[in-house]
C-alpha positions, -999 to +999 in steps of 0.1 A: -156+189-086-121+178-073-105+147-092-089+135-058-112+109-047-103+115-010-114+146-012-142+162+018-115+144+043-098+180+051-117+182+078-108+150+095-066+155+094-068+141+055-057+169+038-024+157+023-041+126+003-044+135-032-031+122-068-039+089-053-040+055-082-064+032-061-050+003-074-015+003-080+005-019-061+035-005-041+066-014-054+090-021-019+125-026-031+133-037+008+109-063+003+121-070-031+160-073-020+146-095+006+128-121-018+159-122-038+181-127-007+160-155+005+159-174-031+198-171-028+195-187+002+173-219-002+198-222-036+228-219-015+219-249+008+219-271-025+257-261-036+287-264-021+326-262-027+350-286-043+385-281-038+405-279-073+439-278-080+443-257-121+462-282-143+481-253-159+494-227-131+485-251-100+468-228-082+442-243-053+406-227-059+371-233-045+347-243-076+309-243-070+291-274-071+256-288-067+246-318-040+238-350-052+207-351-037+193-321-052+192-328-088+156-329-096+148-338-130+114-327-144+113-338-183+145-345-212+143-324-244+148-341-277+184-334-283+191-348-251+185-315-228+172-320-191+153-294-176+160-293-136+140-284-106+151-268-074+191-257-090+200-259-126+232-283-128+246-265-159+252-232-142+282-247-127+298-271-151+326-249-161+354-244-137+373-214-138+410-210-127+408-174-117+443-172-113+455-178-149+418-179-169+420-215-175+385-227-181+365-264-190+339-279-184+347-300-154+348-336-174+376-317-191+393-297-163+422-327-156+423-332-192+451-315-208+482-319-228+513-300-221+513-285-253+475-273-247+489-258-211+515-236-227+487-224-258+465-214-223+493-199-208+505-177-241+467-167-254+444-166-221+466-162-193+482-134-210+451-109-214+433-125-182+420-101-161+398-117-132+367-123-119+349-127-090+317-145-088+286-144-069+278-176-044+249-180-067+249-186-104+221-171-127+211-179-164+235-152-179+269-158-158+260-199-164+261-180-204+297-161-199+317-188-181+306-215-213+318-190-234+350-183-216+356-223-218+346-221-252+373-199-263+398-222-238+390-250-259+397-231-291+426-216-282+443-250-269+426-270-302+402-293-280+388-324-300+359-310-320+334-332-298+341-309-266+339-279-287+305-295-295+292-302-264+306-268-251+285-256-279+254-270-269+251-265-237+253-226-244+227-232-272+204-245-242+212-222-218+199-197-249+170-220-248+160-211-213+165-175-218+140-180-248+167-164-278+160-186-305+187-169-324+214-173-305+202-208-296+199-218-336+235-205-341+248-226-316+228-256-323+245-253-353+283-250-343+272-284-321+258-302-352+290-292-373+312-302-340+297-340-335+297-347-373+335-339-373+340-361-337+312-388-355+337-393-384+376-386-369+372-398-330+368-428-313+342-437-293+329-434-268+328-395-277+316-372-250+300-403-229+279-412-257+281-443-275+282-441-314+243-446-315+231-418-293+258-396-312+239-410-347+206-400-333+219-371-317+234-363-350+198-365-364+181-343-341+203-310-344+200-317-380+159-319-372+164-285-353+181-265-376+158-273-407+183-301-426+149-326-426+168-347-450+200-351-436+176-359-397+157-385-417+191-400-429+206-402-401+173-411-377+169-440-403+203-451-397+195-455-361+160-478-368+181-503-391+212-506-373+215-534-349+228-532-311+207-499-312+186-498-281+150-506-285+148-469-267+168-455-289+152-462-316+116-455-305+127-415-302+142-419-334+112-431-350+089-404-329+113-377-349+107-392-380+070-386-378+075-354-366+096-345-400+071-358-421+037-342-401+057-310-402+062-313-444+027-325-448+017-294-428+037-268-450+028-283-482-007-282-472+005-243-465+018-238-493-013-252-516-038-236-499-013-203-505-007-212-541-047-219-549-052-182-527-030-168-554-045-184-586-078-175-582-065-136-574-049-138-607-082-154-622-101-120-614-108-095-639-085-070-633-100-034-634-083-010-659-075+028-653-116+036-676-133+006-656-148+035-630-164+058-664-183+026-667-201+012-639 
């Protein structure tokens, strides 16, 4: 009997229909293209172009920006993260001087010493190469321009506070991609960054106020496992005064979470420990036990 289902059809002008999966869906890359085109679209009609003028080589360039009105916030993560609807805001907070690779994130585009513009000029400018970007920003070109203002900030010795924030805004965009590694190891370049700017700045650092850096402080400690340096800092937040009644209720909600989470692992642990003691409590079965059943 013929596998091909269609098979007795000859007859009728059918005779070409065979090898046939009943079920699977065509794939129509026209269709596809299409879709994509369209998404581009609707996100275009949310963006439009500033006019900026590069601090370091003067050069006049377009940077991308997103409307007012379409900033759509759906929920704020603990360590102050806010996830967007519609078009995500922090696919376009670095500018990009395309002409000599100066980059920033655009708080910090203006802000620049003379001594920092001849540092970009020697290290970046030097090796720049150019690049031309879509209309449309996705996840992973949001990822490479952070970096690229990253290393601006490095290379011109930026306070350690916007080598922070830099920092964790690429450890969220990680976060959206769902790479917990690369997310953890820039959580903790951030946490290292705002206890240097916490101790040596002034503030306000970064737009924060010194008790949202505190608890901040706390939270990327939280995140990367240091539950005793969190609880420190969190309880520093509870006990100061001035701290926002706000404030302090999400500092509080991270304490419990600390302790729920330890009570939860050394409940783990126990139940592991007790697993273990009563293997070792059996009689173990030597090499003539089986001659003696």
């Amino acid at each position: 009997m013929s596998k091909n289902i269609f098979s007795g059809l000859e007859d009728l002008g059918f005779d070409n229909v065979s090898d046939v999966d009943l079920y699977k869906k065509k794939v129509n890359k026209e269709v596809e293209q299409q879709v994509e085109q369209s998404e581009d679209e609707k996100l275009k009609s949310h963006l439009y172009d500033r006019q900026v003028t590069c601090p370091v080589c003067e050069n006049i360039f377009k940077a991308r920006a997103v409307k007012t009105s379409s900033y759509r916030v759906i929920k704020q993560d603990s360590d102050l993260f806010i996830n967007y609807a519609l078009v995500n805001p922090y696919f376009y907070d670095v500018w990009i001087c395309n002409s000599c690779g100066y980059s920033a994130m655009k708080n910090d585009f203006n802000k620049i010493r003379s001594f920092q513009i001849d540092s970009i000029k020697q290290k970046i400018t030097s090796k720049w190469n150019g690049k031309s970007y879509p209309d449309v920003y996705d996840i992973n070109i949001a990822i490479e321009r952070y970096k690229l203002s990253l290393l601006n900030y490095f290379v011109m010795e930026a306070k350690a506070s916007k080598k922070a924030m830099n920092c964790l805004k690429l450890a969220w965009m990680y976060r959206i991609l769902g790479d917990s590694t690369n997310e953890m190891t820039f959580l903790k370049q951030a946490l290292a960054g705002f206890n240097d700017g916490y101790f040596n700045e002034d503030f306000p650092i970064y737009g924060m106020d010194k008790f949202t850096c505190m608890y901040l402080i706390g939270e990327l400690n939280r995140r990367v496992g240091n539950n005793s340096e969190a609880m420190s800092w969190f309880s520093q937040v509870i006990v100061t005064q001035g701290v926002p009644q706000k404030l302090k209720d999400r500092a509080r909600d991270q304490k419990d979470i600390i302790v729920e989470t330890e009570k939860e692992n050394a409940n783990m642990d126990e139940s592991n420990f007790s697993g273990e003691k009563d293997k070792n409590n059996e009689p173990k079965k030597g090499f003539f036990s089986r001659f003696f059943k």
